[in-house]
N, C-alpha and C positions, 0 to 999 in steps of 0.2 A: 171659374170655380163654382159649385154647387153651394150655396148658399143655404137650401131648403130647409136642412135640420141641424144650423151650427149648434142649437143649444141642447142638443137629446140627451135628458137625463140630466141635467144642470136646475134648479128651482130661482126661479128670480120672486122678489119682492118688489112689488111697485106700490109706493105712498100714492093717495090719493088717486084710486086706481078704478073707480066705479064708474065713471063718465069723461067724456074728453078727451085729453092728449092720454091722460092716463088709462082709459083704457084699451084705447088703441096701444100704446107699451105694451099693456097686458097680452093682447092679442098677436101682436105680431112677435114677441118671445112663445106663446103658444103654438102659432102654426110652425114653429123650427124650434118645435121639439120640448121645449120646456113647460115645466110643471110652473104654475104661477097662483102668486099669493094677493089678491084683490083686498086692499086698503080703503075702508071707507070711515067717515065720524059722524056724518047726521043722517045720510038718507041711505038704507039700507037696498032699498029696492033696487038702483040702476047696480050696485054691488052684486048682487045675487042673477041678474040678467047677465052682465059680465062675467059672471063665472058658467052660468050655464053654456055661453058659448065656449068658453074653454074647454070646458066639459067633449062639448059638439066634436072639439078639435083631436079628442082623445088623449088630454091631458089635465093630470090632475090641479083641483081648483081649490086654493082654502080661502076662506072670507075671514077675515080681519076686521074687527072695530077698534077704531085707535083713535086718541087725538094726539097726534104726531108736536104736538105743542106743551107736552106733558111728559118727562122725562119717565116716569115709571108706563106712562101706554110705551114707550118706545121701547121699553126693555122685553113688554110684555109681549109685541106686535114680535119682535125678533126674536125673543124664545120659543114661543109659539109655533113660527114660520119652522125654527131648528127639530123642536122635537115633533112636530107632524109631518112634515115634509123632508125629515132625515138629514140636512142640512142645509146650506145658503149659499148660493156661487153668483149669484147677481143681485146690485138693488138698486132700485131707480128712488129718486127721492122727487117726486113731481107735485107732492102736496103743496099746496099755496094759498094765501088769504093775504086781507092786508084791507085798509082803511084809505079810500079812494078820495082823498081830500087835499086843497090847497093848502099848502104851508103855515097860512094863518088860523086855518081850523084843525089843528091836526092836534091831538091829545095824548099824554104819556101813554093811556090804556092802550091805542091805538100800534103805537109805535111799540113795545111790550110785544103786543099781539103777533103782528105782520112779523118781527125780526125772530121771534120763537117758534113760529112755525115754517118761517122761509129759509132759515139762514141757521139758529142752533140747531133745530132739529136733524137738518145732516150732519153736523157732528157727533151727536150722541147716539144715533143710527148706525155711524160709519163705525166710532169706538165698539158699540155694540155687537155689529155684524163682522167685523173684522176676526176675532176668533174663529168663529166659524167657517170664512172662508178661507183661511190658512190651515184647517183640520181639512179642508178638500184641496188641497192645494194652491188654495189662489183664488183669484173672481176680477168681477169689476163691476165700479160705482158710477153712475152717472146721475149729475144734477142737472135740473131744470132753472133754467135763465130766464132773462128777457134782454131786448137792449134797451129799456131803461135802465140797468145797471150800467149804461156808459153815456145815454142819452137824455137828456129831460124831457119828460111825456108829461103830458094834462091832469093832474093833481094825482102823482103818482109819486111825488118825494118817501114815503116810508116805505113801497115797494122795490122800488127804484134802489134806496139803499140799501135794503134786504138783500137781492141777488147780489148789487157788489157785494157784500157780504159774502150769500153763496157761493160767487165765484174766488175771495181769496183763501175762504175754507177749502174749497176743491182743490185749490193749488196744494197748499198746506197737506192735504190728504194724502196725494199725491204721492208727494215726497216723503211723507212719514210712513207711508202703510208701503210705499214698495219691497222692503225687505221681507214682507209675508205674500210676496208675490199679489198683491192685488192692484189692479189698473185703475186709476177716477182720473173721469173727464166731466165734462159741461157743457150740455146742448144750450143756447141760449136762440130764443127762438122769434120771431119776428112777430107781424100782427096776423095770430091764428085763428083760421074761420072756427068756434066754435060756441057753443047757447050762452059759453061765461064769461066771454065778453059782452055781449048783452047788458049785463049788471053793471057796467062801468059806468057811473054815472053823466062822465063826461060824453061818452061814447051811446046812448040809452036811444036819446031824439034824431041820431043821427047817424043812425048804424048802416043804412045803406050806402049814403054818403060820404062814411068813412071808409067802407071798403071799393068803393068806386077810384076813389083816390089813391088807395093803397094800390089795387092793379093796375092802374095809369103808371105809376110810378115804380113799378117793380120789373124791373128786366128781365125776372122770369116769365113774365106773361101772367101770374096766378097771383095767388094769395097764398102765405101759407096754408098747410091740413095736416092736422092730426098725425095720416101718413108721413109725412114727411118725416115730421119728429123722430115718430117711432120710425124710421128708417135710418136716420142719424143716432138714435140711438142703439139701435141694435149692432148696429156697424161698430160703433166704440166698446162695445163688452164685446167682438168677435176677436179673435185671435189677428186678424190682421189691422188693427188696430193696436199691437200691444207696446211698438215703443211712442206711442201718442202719450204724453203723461201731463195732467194737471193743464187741460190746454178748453179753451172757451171754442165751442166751433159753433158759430153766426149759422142759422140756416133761417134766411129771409128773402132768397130770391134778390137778393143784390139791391134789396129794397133801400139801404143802408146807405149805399156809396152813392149817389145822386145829391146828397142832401145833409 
């Protein structure tokens, strides 16, 4: 099956869409056909780079400034996307943050922080976008994971339980948004090559030697990439994905099942 332009003429919304997994999302709903809306909240620049290449693609690009951790940016980011972009039939919710600390340091602020922007904000997204993609017939949602929502990672307890979070919101979604015809799944995604991992500060001194380890130990042969994601996820908003519902799909190169 031709895959090249499932999404022509459909506009997706990707949270946190200026650099990264997020805008690789961007880009690979672009080159198949969609019009896409670049989500950023601090640094404008990699946003407006990302659009230009959508631009390149020959489809339209709108820039967003949101903080996806703020219930009126989320109404604003989603109205916005409707009355410029003439409606919504895709949203990826990729934005993420959180407070990389051990148990014993970890602070109400912290924890506030990470679960508002990882875990409510797709609800109030989804509540929000959902009108609008029952006015075009339908759509579909997908969240961004990790498997520290099932596994315990190096001082990552408030993120960690964020995505559970995210993932039993997506379930929930699921099941309540399908009578308006719209699909949510959950890419939950392994350890991906990219600059924000970096920032981890468990992972800072020791970044080579974390990903030496990770492909020893992944029977795909690689590491995750950006691509990949955005290929798991495009697949779950395609039409042949449409009786997957409310389901976590692992893409880590099998990095998982060893250990």
């Amino acid at each position: 099956m031709d895959t090249s332009m499932r999404f022509k003429g459909k506009v997706a919304l990707i949270t946190g869409s200026g650099r990264g997994i997020g805008r690789m999302i961007a880009l690979r709903f672009a080159r198949e056909g969609a019009d896409v809306v670049i989500n950023y909240f601090r640094n404008r620049t990699p946003a407006e780079e990302t659009a230009a290449e959508v631009e390149a693609l020959g489809r339209r690009a709108l820039i967003v400034r949101a903080d996806v951790g703020e219930p009126e940016d989320i109404a604003r980011l989603v109205d916005e996307t409707a009355a410029r972009l003439g409606g919504l039939d895709i949203l990826v919710h990729n934005a993420a943050s959180g407070y990389n600390r051990p148990v014993m340091d970890q602070r109400v602020k912290g924890w506030d922080w990470t679960l508002n922007i990882n875990a409510r904000a797709a609800l109030f997204l989804a509540q929000r976008a959902a009108p609008h993609m029952q006015a075009r017939g339908g759509g579909a949602m997908v969240t961004i994971s990790s498997v520290g929502a099932v596994r315990v990672l190096p001082e990552y307890v408030v993120v960690g339980a964020s995505k559970a979070a995210l993932e039993a919101v997506t379930r929930y979604l699921a099941v309540e948004l399908a009578p308006m015809k719209i699909v949510v799944n959950a890419v939950s995604a392994g350890m991906v090559e990219t600059d924000a991992l970096k920032h981890f500060p468990n992972l800072r001194e020791h970044f080579e030697e974390q990903f030496a380890y990770a492909l020893e130990h992944t029977p795909a042969g690689k590491v995750v990439t950006p691509e990949d994601i955005a290929s798991a996820v495009a697949f779950l908003c395609s039409p042949d994905a449409f009786m997957i519902r409310g389901q976590t799909l692992l893409v880590d190169g099998g990095a998982t099942l060893g250990f």
